[in-house]
C-alpha positions in Angstrom: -22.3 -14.0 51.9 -20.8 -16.7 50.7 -24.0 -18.0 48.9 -23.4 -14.5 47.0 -20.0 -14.7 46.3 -20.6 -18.3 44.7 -23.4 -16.6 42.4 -21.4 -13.9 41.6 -18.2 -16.2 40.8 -20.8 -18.1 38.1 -22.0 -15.1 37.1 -18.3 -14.2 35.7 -17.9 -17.7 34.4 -20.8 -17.5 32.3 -20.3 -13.9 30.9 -16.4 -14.6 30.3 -17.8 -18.2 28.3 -20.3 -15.7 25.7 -18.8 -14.8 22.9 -17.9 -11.0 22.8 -20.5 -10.5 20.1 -23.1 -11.2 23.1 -21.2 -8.8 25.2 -21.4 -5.9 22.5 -25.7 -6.5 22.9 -25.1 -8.9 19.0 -24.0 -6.1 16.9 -22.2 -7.5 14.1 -18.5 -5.8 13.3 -18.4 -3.7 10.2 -15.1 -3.7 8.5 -13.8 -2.7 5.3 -11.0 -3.1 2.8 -10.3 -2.5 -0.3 -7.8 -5.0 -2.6 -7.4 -7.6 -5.7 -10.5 -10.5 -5.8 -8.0 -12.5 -4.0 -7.8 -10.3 -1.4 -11.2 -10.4 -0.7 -12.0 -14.2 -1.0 -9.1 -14.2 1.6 -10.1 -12.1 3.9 -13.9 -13.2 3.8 -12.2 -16.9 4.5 -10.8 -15.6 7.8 -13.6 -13.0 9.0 -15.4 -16.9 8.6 -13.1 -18.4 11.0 -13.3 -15.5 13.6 -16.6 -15.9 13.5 -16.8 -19.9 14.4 -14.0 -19.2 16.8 -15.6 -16.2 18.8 -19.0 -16.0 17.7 -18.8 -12.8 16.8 -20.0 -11.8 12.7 -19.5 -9.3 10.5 -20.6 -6.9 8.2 -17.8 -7.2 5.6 -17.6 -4.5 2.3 -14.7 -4.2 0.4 -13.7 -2.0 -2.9 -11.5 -1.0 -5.4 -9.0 1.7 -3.9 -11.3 4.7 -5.4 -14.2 3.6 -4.4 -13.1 2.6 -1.3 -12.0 5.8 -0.2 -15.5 7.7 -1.6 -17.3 5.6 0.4 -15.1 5.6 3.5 -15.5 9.4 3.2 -19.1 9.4 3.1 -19.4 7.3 6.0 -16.7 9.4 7.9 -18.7 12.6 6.9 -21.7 10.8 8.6 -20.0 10.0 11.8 -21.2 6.0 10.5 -17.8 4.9 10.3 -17.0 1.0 10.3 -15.4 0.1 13.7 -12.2 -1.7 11.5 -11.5 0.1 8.9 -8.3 -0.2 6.3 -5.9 2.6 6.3 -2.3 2.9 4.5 -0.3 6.4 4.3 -3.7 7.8 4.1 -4.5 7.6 7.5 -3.5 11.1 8.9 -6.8 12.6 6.3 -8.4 10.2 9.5 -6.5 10.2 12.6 -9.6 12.5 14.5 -11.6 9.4 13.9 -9.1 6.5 14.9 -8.8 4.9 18.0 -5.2 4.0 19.2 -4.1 0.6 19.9 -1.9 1.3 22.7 -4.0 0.6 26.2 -4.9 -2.5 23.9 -1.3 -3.8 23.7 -1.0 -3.1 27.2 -3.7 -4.7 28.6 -3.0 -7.6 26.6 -6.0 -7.7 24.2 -3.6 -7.6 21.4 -0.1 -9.9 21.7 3.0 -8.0 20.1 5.8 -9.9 21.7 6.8 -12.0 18.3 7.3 -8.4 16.0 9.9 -5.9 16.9 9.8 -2.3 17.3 10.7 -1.3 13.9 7.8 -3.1 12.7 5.4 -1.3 15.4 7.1 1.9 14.1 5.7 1.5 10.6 2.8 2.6 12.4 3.2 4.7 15.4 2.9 8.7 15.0 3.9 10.7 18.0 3.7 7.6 20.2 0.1 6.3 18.8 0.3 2.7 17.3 -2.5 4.0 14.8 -3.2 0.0 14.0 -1.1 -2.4 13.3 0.8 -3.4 9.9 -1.3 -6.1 8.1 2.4 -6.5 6.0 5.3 -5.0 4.9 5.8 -3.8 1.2 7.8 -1.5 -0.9 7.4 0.1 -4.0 8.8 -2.3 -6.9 8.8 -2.7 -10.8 7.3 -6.2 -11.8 8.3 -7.8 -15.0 8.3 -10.7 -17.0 12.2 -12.2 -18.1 10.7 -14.3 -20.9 9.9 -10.9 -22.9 13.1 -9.6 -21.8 14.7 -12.5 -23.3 12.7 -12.7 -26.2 13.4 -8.8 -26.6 17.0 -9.3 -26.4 16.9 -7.1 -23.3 19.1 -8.0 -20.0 17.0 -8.1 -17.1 17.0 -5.5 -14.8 19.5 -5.3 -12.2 19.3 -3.3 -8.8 21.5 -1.0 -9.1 19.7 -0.1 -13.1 19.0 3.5 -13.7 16.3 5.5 -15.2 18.2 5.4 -18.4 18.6 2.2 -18.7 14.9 2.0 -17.8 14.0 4.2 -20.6 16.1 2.2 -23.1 14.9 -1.3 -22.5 11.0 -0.1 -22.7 12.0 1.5 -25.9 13.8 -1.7 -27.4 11.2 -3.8 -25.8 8.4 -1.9 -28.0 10.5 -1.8 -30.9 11.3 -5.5 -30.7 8.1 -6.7 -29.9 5.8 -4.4 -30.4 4.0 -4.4 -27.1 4.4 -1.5 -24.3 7.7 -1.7 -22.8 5.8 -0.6 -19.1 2.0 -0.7 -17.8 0.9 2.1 -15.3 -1.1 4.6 -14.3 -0.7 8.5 -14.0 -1.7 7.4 -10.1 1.6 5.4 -10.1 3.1 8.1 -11.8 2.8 10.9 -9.3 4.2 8.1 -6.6 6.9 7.1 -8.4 7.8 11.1 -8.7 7.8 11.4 -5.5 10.8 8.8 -5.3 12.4 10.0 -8.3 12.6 13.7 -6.5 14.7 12.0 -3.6 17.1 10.6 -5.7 19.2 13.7 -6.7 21.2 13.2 -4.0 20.6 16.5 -2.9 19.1 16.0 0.5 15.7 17.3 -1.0 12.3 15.2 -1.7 9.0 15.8 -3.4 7.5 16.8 0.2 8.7 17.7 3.7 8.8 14.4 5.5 7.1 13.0 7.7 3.8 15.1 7.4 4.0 16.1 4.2 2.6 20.2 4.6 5.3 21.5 2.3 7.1 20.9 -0.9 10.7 20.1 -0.5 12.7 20.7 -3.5 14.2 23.8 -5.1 15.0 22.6 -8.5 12.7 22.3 -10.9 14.5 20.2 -13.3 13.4 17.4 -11.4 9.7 17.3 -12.1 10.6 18.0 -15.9 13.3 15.8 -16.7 10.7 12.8 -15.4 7.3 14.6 -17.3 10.4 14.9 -20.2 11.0 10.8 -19.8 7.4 10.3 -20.2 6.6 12.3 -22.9 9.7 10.4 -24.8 8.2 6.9 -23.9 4.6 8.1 -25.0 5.3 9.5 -28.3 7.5 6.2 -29.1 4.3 3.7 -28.2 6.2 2.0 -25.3 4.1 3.4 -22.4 0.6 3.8 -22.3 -1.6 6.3 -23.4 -4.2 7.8 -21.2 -6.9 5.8 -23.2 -4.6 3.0 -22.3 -4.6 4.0 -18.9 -7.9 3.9 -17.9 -7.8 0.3 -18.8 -6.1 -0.8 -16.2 -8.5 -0.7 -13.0 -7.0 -3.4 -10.9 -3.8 -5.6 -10.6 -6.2 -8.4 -12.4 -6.3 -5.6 -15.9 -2.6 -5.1 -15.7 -1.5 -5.3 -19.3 1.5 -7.2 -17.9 -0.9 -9.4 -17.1 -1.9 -10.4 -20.6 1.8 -10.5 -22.3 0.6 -6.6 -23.5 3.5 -5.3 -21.0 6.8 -5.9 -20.2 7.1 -4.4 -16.6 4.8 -2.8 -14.3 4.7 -0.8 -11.9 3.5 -2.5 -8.4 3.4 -2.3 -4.7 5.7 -5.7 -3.5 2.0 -7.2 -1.8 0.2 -6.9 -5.1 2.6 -9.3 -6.7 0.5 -12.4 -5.6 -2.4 -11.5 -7.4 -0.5 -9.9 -10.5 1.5 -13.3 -10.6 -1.5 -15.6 -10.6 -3.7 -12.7 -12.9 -0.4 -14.1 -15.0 -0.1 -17.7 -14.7 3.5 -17.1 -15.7 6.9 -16.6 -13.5 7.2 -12.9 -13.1 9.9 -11.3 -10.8 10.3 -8.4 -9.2 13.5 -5.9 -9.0 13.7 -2.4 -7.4 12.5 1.6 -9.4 15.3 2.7 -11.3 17.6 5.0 -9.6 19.3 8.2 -11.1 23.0 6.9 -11.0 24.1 3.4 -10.7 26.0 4.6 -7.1 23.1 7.1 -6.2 20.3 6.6 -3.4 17.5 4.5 -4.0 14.8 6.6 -1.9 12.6 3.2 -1.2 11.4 2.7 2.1 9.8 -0.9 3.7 6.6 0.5 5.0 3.5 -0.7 5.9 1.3 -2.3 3.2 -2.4 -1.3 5.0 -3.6 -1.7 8.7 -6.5 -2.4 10.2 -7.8 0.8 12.1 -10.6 0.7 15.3 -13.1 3.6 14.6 -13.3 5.8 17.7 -16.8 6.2 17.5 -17.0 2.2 17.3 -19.3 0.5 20.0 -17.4 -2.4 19.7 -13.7 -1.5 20.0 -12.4 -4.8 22.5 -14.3 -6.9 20.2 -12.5 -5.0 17.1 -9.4 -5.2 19.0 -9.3 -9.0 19.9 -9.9 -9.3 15.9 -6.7 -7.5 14.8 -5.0 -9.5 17.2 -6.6 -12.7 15.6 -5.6 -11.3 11.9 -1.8 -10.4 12.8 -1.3 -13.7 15.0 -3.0 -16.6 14.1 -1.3 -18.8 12.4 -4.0 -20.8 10.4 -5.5 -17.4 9.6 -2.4 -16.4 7.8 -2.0 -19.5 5.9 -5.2 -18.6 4.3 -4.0 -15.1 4.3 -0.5 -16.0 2.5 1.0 -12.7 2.9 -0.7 -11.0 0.1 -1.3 -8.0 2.0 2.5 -8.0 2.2 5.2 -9.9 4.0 3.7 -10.7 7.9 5.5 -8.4 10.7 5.0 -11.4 12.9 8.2 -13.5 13.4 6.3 -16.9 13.9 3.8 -16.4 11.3 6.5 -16.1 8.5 8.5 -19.0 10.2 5.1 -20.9 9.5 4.5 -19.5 6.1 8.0 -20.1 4.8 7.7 -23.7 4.3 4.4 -23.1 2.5 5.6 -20.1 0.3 4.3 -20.2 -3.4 7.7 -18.8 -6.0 5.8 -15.3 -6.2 5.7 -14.8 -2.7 9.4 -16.1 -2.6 10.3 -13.7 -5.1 8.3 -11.0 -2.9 10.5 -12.1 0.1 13.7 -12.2 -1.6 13.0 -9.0 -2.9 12.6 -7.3 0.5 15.3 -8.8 1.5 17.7 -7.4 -1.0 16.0 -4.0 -0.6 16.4 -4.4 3.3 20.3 -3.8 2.7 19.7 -0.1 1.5 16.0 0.6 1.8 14.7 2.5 5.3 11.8 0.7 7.7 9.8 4.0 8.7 6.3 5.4 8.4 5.4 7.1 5.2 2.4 9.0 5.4 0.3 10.9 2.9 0.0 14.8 2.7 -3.5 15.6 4.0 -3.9 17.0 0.5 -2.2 15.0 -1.3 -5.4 13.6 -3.8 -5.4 17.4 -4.8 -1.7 17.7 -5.1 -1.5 14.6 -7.3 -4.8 15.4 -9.7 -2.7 18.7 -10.1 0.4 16.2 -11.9 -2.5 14.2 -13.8 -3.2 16.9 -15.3 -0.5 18.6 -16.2 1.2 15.6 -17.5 -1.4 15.0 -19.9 -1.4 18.4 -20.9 2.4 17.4 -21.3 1.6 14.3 -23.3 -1.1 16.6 -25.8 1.6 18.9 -26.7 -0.4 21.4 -24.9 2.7 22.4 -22.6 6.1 21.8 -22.4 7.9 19.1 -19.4 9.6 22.8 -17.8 6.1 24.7 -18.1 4.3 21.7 -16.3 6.9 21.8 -13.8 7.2 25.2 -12.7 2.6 25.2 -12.9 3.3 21.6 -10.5 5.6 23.8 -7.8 3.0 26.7 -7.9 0.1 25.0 -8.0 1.2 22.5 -4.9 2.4 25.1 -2.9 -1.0 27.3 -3.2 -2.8 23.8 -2.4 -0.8 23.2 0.5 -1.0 27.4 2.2 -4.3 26.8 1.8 -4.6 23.8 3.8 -2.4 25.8 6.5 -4.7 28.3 6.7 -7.7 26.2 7.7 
């Protein structure tokens, strides 16, 4: 007997010393993301040092935001999913094919004693931690104070309005003759869906949190925003669709190349816009109706990494997020470009280290932090539809084909036959 229990004792010993990618028979772990070239040379960096630390390699892809959802769809249709996958708001279009992270935090596996629960909130629905935040972020206008100044302009304030927006892209184009703003009719439809909330009305582009319904009575608001547009386009200060089309990552920003004043960002794409730049660039928040009014920003989760249910290798997928959101030499190659860390000792360490973009990312949050909410935003499960529905509409807006009040009242009906639909499947 006890010759047996001996043998079995090493028999633990050696299969707790192989590295997990023995224990899951040396399949490799597929993940995917999608991001900036920085991102990427990142994040291959640190799957690199998982790998000499655990043994355990990967099958890394990683793609623009479009086509990284067309192929995550595809592979989701297949029932091939990666086992870590990237998700943001998106993730609900998923949630059947996500595996929760909560008997992991139990057990252990994965350490979330150094975040609070706000953070974990960010990305818990009905009790499931869905993954955990890879950063936090909020939606922000980036710009570049040498054009203002050269423009004559004052820089943007917090507390600036949509007016005040309006006029310093105009003055900005007239002055130098470059576009006052860079975005896309993507960044468009998100920004609407601020610009709704802040009517101080108690009403917002959708029903919160899950997004099945429209939640606004007043039409005005979609037109007065399509009417802003329209104004900016016609003047040359905001791009045209052709213009548009251009810009396919934060790298092709015409901010970018001195071609635009301001753009329109998420807070964790500022690293790479700043260094795209090679200039100081600073951040401030969206314009807000009225100087006193709400500003309807929320500090949300940047992206997560997700564990595919039908992954074979979920502990060793598991121990891997851990890794990613702990570590502290993993985040100093990271650098918080995914957004600011929701660990308190990795942005203790980072701090010291910070480059002045991702200090101006950090003093930006905090400023927000003193109005902004910290809660999950999700995406309406038809939200792609939904949006393409403003894409086109606004262009038909910016043709002359309709008017800002025809495009909003076809938005309303449109959405809301999109969305019974949906209920009906």
């Amino acid at each position: 007997m006890r010759r047996f229990l001996c043998a079995a004792l090493a028999l633990v010993l050696l299969l707790s010393a192989l590295p997990l990618a023995a224990l899951a028979q040396g399949e490799p772990l597929r993940i995917m993301w999608w991001g900036s070239q920085t991102r990427h040379d990142r994040t291959l960096r640190v799957l690199d040092m998982f790998t000499e630390k655990t043994g355990i390699e990967f099958e890394p892809e990683f793609y623009g935001f479009d086509d990284y959802i067309s192929k995550l769809n595809i592979l989701i249709a297949a029932n091939d999913p990666p086992d870590l996958m990237q998700l943001g708001g998106n993730f609900p279009t998923y949630i059947d094919h996500i595996e929760f992270l909560n008997p992991y935090i139990e057990n252990g596996i994965i350490d979330v004693s150094n975040t609070d629960p706000s953070f974990l909130a960010i990305t818990t629905l009905d009790g499931n931690i869905v993954g955990l935040s890879s950063g936090t972020n909020a939606p922000a206008v980036a710009y570049d104070p040498e054009l203002f100044a050269k423009a004559g302009v004052p820089e943007p304030t917090f507390n600036w309005t949509w007016e005040e927006f309006e006029e310093a892209a105009l003055a900005i184009h007239e002055k130098l003759g470059i576009l006052g703003v860079a975005l896309t009719r993507n960044d468009e439809f998100w920004i609407l869906t601020t610009v709704v909330a802040q009517y101080d009305t108690g009403e917002s582009l959708f029903l919160e949190p899950y997004r099945l319904a429209l939640n606004y009575r007043d039409d005005r608001y979609v037109a007065d925003y399509l009417s802003m547009v329209k104004r900016l386009t016609d003047a040359g200060a905001y791009p045209t669709p052709a213009q548009m089309a251009e810009i396919r990552d934060v790298e092709g920003n015409p901010l970018v190349r001195g071609e635009a004043a301001m753009a329109y960002v998420f807070s964790n794409q500022f690293v790479a816009l700043s260094e795209a730049a090679g200039r100081p660039l600073k951040l401030v928040s969206l314009p807000r109706i009225k100087k006193d009014g709400p500003l309807a920003l929320s500090i949300m989760s940047s992206q997560m990494f997700s564990i595919a249910k039908a992954s074979r290798n979920k502990e060793a997928a598991a121990r891997f997020i851990d890794f990613f959101i702990n570590d502290v030499n993993a985040n100093l190659i990271l650098q918080g470009e995914r957004g600011v860390p929701i660990m308190r000792h990795v942005r203790d360490a980072l701090a010291p280290l910070l480059s002045e973009a991702e200090r101006e990312i950090y003093r930006y949050l905090d400023r927000l932090g003193q109005e902004a909410a910290t809660q999950i935003v999700l995406d309406s499960p038809v939200q792609t539809q939904i949006r393409d529905v403003y894409i086109r509409l606004a262009e038909e807006v910016v043709f002359n084909r309709t008017t800002p009040e025809e495009a909003a009242r076809r938005f309303r009906q449109e959405a809301e036959d999109i969305l019974a639909r949906y209920a009906r499947q």
